[in-house]
DSSP file (Angstrom, degrees, kcal/mol; ACC not computed):
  #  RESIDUE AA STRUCTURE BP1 BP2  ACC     N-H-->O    O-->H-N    N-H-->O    O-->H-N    TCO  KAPPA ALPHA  PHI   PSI    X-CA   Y-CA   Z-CA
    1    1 A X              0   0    0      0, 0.0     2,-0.2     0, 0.0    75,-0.0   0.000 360.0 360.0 360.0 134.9 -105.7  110.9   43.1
    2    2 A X        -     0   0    0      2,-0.0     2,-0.4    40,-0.0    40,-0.0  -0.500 360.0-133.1-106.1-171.8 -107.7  112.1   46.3
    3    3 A X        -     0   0    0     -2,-0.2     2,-0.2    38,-0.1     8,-0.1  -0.988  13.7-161.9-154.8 129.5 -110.7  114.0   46.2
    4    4 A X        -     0   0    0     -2,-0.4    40,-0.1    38,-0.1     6,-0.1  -0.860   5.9-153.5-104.9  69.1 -111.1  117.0   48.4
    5    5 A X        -     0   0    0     38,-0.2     2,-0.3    -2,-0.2    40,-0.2  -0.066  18.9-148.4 -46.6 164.5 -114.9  118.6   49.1
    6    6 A X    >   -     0   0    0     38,-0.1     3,-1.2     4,-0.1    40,-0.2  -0.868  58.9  -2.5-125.2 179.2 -114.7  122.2   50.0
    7    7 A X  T 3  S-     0   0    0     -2,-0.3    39,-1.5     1,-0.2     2,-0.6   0.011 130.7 -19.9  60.5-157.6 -117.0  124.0   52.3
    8    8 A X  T 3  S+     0   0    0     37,-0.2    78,-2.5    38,-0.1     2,-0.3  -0.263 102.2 114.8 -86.2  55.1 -119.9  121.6   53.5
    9    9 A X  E <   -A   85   0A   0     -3,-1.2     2,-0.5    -2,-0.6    35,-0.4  -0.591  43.9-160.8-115.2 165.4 -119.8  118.9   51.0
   10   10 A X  E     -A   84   0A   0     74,-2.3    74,-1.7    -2,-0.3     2,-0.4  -0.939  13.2-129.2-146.4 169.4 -119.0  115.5   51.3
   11   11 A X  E     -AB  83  42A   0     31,-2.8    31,-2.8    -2,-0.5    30,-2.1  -0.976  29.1-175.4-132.4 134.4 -118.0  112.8   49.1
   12   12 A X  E     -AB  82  40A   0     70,-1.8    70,-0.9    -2,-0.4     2,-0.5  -0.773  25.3-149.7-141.6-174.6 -119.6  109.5   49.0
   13   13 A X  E     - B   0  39A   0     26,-2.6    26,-0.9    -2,-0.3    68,-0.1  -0.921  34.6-119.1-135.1 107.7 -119.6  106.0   47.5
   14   14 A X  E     - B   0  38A   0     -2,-0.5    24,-0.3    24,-0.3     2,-0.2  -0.070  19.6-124.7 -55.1 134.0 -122.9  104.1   47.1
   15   15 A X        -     0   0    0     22,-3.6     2,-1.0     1,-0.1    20,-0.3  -0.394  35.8-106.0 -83.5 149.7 -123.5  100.8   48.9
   16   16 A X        -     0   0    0     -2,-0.2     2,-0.2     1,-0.1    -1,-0.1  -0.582  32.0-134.2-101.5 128.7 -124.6   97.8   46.4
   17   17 A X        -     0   0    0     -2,-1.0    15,-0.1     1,-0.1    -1,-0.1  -0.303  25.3 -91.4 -74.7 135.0 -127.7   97.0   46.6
   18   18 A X        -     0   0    0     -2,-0.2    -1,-0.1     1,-0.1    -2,-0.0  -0.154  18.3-152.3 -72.1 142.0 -128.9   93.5   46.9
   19   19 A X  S    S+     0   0    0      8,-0.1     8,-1.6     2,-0.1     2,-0.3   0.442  77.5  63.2 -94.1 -23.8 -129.8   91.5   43.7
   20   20 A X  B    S-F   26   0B   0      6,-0.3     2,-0.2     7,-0.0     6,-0.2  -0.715  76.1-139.5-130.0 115.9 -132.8   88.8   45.4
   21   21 A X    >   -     0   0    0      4,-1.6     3,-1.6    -2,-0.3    -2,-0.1  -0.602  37.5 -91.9 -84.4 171.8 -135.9   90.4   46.8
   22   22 A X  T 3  S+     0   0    0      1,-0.3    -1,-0.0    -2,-0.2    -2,-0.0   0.342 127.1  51.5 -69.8  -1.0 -137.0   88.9   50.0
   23   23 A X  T 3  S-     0   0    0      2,-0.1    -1,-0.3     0, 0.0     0, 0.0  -0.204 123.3 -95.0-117.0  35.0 -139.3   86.4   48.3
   24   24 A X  S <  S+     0   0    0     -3,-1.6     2,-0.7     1,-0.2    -2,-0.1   0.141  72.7 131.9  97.1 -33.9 -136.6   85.1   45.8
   25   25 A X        -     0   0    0     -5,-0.1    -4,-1.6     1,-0.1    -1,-0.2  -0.488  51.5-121.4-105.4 128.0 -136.6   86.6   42.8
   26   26 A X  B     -F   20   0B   0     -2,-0.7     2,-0.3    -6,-0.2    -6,-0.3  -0.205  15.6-144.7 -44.4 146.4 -133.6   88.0   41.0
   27   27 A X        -     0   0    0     -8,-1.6     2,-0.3    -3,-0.0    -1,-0.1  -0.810  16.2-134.9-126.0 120.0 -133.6   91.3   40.1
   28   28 A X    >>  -     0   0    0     -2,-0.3     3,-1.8     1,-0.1     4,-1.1  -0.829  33.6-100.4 -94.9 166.5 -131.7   92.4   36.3
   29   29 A X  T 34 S+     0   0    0     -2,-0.3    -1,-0.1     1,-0.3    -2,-0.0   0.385 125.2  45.3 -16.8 -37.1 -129.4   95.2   36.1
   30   30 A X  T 34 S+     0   0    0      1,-0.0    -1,-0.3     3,-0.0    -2,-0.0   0.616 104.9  69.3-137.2 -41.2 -131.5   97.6   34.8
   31   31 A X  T <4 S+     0   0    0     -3,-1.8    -2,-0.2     2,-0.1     2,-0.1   0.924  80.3  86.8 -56.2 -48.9 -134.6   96.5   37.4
   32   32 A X  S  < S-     0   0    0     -4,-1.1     2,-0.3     1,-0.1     3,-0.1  -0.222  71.6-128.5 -71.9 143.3 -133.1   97.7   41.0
   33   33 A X        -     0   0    0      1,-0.1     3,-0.1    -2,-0.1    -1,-0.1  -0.576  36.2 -96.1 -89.3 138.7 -133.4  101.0   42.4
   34   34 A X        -     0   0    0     -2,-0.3    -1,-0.1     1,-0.1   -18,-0.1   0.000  42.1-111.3 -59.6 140.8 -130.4  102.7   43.6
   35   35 A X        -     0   0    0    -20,-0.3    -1,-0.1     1,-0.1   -21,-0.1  -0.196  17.7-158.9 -55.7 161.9 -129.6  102.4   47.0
   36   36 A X  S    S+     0   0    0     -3,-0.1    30,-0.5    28,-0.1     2,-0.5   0.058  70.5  85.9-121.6  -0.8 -129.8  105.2   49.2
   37   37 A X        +     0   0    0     28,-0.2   -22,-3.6   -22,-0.1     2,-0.2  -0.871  59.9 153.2-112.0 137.6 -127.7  104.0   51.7
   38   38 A X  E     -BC  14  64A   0     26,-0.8    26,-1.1    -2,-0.5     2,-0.3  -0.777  43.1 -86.3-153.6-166.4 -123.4  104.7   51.2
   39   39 A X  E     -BC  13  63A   0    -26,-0.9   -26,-2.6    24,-0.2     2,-0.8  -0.930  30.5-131.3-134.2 137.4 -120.1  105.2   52.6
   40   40 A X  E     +B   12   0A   0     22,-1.8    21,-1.6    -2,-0.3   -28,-0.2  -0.822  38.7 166.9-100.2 124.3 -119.0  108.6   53.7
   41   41 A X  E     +     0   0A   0    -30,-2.1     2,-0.2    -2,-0.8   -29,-0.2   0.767  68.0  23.9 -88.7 -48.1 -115.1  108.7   51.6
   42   42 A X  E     -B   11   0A   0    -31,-2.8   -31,-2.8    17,-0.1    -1,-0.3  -0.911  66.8-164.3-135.0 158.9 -114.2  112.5   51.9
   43   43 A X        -     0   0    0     -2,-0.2   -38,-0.2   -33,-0.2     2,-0.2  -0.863  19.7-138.0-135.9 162.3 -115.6  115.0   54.5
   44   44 A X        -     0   0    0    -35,-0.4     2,-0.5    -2,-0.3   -38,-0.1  -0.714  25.1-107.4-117.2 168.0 -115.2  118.6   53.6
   45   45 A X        -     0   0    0    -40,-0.2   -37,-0.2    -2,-0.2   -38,-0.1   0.047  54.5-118.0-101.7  44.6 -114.0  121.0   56.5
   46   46 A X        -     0   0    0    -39,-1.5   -39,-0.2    -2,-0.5     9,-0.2   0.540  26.0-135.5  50.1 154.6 -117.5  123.0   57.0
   47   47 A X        -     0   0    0      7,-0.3     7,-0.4     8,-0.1     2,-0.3   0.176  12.8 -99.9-120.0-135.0 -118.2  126.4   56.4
   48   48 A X        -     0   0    0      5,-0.2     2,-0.2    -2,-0.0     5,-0.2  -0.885  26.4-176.1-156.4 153.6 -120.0  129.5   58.0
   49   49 A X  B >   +G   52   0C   0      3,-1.9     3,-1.2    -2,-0.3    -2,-0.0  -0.718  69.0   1.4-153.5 125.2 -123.1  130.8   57.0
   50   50 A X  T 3  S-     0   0    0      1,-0.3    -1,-0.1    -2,-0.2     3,-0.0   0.941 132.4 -59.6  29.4  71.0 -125.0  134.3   58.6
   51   51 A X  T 3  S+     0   0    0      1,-0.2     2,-0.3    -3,-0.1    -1,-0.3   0.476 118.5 117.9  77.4   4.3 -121.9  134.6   60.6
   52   52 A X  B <   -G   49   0C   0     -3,-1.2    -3,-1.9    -2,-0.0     2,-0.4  -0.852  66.8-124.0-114.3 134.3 -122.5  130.8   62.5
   53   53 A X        -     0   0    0     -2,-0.3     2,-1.1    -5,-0.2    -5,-0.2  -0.603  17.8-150.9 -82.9 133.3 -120.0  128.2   61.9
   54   54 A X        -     0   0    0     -7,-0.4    -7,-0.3    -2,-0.4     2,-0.1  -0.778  20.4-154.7-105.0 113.2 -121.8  124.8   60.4
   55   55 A X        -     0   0    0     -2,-1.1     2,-0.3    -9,-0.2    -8,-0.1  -0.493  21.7-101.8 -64.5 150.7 -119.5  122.0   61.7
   56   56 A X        -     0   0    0      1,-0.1    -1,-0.0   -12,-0.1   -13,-0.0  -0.776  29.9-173.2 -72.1 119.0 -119.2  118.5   59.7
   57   57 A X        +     0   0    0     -2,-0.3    -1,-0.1     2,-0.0     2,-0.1   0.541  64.2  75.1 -87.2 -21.9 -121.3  116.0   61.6
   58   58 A X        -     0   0    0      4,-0.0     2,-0.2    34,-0.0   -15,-0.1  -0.050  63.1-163.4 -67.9 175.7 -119.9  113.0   59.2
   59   59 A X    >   -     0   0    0      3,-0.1     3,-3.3   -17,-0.1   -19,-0.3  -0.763  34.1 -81.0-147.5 146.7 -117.0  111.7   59.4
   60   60 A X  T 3  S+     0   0    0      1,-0.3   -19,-0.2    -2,-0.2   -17,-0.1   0.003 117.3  22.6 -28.5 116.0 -114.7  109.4   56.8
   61   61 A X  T 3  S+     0   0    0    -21,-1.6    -1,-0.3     1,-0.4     2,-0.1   0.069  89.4 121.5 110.8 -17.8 -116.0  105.7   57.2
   62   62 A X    <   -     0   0    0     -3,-3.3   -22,-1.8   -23,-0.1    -1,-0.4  -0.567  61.0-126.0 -82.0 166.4 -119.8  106.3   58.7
   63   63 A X  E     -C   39   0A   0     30,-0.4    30,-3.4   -24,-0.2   -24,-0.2  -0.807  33.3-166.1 -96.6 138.1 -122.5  104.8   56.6
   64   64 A X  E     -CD  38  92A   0    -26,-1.1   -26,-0.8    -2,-0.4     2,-0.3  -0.456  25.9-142.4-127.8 160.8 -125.0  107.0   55.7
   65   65 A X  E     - D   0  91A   0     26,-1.9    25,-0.6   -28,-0.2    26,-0.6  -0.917  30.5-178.2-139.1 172.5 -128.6  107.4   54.3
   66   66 A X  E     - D   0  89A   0    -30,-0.5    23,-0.2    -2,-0.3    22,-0.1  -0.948  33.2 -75.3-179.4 131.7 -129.2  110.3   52.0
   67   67 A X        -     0   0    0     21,-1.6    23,-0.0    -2,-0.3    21,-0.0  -0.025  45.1-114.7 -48.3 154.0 -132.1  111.9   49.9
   68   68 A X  S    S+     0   0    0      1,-0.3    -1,-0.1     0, 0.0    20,-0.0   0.822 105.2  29.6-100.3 -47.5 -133.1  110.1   47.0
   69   69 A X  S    S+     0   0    0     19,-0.0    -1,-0.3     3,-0.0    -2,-0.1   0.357  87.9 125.7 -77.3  -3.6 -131.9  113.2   44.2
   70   70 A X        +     0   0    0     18,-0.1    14,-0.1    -4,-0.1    -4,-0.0  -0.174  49.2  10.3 -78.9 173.2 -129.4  114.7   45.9
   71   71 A X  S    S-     0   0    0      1,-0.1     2,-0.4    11,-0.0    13,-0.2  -0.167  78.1 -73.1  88.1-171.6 -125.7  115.3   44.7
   72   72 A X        -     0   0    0     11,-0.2    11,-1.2     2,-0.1    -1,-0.1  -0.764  35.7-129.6-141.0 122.6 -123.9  115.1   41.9
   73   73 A X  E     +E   82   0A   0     -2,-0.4     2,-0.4     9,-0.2     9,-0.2  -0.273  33.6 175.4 -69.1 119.4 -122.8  111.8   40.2
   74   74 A X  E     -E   81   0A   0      7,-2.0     7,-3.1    -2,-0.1     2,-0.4  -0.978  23.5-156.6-137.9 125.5 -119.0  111.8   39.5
   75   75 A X  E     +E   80   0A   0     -2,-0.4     2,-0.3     5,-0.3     5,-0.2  -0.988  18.1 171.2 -97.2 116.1 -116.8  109.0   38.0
   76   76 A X  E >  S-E   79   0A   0      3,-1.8     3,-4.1    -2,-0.4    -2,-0.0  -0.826  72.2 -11.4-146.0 134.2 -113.1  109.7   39.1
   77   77 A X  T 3  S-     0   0    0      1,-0.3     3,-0.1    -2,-0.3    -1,-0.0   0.499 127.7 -57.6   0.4  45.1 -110.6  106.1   37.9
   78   78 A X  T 3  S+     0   0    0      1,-0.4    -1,-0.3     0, 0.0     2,-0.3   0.709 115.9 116.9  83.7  32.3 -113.3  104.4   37.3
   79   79 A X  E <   - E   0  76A   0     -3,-4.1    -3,-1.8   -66,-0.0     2,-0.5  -0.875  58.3-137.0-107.5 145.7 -115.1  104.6   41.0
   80   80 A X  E     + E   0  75A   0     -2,-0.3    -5,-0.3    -5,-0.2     2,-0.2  -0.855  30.3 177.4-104.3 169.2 -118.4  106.4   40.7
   81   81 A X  E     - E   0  74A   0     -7,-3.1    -7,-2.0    -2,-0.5     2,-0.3  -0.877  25.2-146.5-144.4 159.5 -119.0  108.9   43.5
   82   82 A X  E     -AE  12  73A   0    -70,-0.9   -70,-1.8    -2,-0.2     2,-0.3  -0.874   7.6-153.4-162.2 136.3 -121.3  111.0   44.2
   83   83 A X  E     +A   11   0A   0    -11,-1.2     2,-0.4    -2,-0.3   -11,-0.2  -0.657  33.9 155.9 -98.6 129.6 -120.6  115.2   46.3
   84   84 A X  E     -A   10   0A   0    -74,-1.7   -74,-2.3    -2,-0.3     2,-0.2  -0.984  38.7 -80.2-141.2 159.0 -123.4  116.1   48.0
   85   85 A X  E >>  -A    9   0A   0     -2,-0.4     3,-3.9   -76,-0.2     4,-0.7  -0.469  26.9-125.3 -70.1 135.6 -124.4  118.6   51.3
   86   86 A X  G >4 S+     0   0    0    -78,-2.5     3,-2.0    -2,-0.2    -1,-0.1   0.889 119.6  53.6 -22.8 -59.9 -124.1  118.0   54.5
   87   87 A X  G 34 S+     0   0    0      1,-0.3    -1,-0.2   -79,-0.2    -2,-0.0   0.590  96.4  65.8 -63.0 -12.8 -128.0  119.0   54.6
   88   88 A X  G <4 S+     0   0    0     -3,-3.9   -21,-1.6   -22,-0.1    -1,-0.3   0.856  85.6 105.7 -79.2 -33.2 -128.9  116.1   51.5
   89   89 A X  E <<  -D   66   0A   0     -3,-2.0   -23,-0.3    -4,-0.7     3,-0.1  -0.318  51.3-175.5 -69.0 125.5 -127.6  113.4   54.8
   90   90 A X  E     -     0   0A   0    -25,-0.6     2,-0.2     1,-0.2    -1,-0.2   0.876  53.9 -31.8 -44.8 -81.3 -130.5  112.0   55.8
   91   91 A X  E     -D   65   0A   0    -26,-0.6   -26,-1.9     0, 0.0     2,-0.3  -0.707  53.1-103.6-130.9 179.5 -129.0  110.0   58.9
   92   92 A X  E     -D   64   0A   0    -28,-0.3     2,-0.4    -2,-0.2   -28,-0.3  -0.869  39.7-135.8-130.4 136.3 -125.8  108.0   60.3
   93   93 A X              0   0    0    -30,-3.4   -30,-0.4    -2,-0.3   -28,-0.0  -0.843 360.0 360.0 -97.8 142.7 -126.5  104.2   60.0
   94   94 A X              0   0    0     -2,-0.4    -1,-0.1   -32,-0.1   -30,-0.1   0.237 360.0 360.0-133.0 360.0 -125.5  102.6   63.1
């Protein structure tokens, strides 16, 4: 199944966040805070808004950083995902 955004949405896949803080200690499940950093999977093909076209600045494959609430969390065959706006994109990781 693919997965299609409409408008200015994008679809993305959360990067896993690392289990060891920087002084050693393991982290449980339950302890770490979600990353904020992801993988852009679907770009949608921008819209128009007061009569001005907003173009997609993302594109399929960049790594991303992304406001800490935004989106909306979706599990599709057992990947979670999660569709958020263009405007939620913090930055482009380079």
């Amino acid at each position: 199944m693919n997965i299609r955004p409409l408008g200015d949405r994008v679809v993305i896949k959360r990067l896993e966040s690392e289990e060891i803080t920087k002084g050693g200690i393991v982290l449980a499940g339950t302890a770490k805070e979600k990353p904020q950093e992801a993988e852009v999977v679907a770009v949608g093909p921008g819209t128009y808004s007061h009569g001005r076209e907003i173009k997609m600045e993302v594109k399929i494959g960049d790594k991303i950083l992304f406001s800490k609430f935004a989106g909306t969390e979706v599990k599709l065959q057992g990947q979670e995902y999660i569709i958020l706006k263009q405007e939620d994109i913090l930055a482009i990781l380079e």
